[in-house]
C-alpha positions as a printed Julia matrix, in Angstrom:
95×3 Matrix{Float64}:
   8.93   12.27   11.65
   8.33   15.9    12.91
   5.8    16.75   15.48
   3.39   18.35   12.76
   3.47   14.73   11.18
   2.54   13.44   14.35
  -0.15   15.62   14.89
  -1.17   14.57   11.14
  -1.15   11.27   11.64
  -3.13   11.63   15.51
  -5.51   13.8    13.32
  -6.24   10.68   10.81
  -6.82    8.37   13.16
  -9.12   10.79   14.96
 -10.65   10.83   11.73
 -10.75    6.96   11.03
 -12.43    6.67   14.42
 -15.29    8.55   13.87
 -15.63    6.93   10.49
 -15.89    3.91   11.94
 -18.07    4.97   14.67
 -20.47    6.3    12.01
 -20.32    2.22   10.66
 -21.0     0.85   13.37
 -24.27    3.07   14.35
 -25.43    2.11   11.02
 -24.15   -1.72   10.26
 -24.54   -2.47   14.3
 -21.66   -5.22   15.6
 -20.92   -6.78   11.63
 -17.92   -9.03   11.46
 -16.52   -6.75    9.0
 -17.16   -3.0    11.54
 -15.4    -5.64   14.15
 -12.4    -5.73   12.14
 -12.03   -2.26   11.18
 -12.26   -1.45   14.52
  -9.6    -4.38   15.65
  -7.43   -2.5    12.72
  -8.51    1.06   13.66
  -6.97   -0.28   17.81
  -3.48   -1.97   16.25
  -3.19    1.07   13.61
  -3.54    3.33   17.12
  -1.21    0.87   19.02
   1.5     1.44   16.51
   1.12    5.69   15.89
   1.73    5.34   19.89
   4.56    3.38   19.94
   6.36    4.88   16.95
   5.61    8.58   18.72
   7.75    7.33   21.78
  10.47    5.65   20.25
  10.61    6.65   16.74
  12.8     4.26   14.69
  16.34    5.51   13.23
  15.91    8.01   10.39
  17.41    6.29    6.95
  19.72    8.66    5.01
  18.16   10.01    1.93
  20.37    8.37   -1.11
  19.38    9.1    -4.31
  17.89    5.97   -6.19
  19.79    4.17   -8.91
  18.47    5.2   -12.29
  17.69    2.38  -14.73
  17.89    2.77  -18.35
  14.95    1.67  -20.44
  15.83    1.99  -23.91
  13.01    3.5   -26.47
  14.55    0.74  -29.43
  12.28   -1.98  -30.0
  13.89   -4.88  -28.08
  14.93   -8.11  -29.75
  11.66  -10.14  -30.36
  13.33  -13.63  -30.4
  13.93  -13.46  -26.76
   9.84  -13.85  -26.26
   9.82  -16.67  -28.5
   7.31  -19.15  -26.95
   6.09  -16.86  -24.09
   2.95  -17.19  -23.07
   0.88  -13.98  -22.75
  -0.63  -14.83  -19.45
  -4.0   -12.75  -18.75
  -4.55  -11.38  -22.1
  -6.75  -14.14  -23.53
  -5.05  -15.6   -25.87
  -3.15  -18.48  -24.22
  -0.8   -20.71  -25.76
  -0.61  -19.11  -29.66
   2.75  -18.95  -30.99
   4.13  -15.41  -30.92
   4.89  -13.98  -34.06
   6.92  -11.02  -35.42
């Protein structure tokens, strides 16, 4: 992470603060401002720690293409599937 990325990040958090600030002056102590702000600390916490010892850089590999093919796939392999969360449980599929 560069120093400009740093900066970026210090910047957002800046950013997140006041937002949170601004919640706080308007909801008061909510259990829901409390937690943003216990977030907001950890979220802090970490941009610290990773700023002074910054984890190894990963080499950039380029990811493994997968092949989807446009044919229309065989339809006896979703025999008896259900078609979970599009409201029609449990009918037999059909071709």
């Amino acid at each position: 992470m560069t120093r400009s990325d740093i900066a970026e990040l210090r910047y957002a958090v800046g950013q997140l603060r006041q937002s949170i600030g601004a919640l706080r002056s308007h909801y008061g102590d909510a259990k829901t401002v409390r937690r943003l702000e216990n977030d907001l600390e950890r979220l802090a916490i970490d941009a610290d720690e990773f700023e002074q010892s910054p984890p190894p850089e990963v080499s950039h590999r380029p990811q493994d293409t997968i092949y989807v093919p446009d044919s229309k796939s065989d339809e006896a392999a979703w025999m008896g599937a259900q078609d979970e969360g599009l409201g029609f449980h449990s009918r037999p599929r059909t071709k």
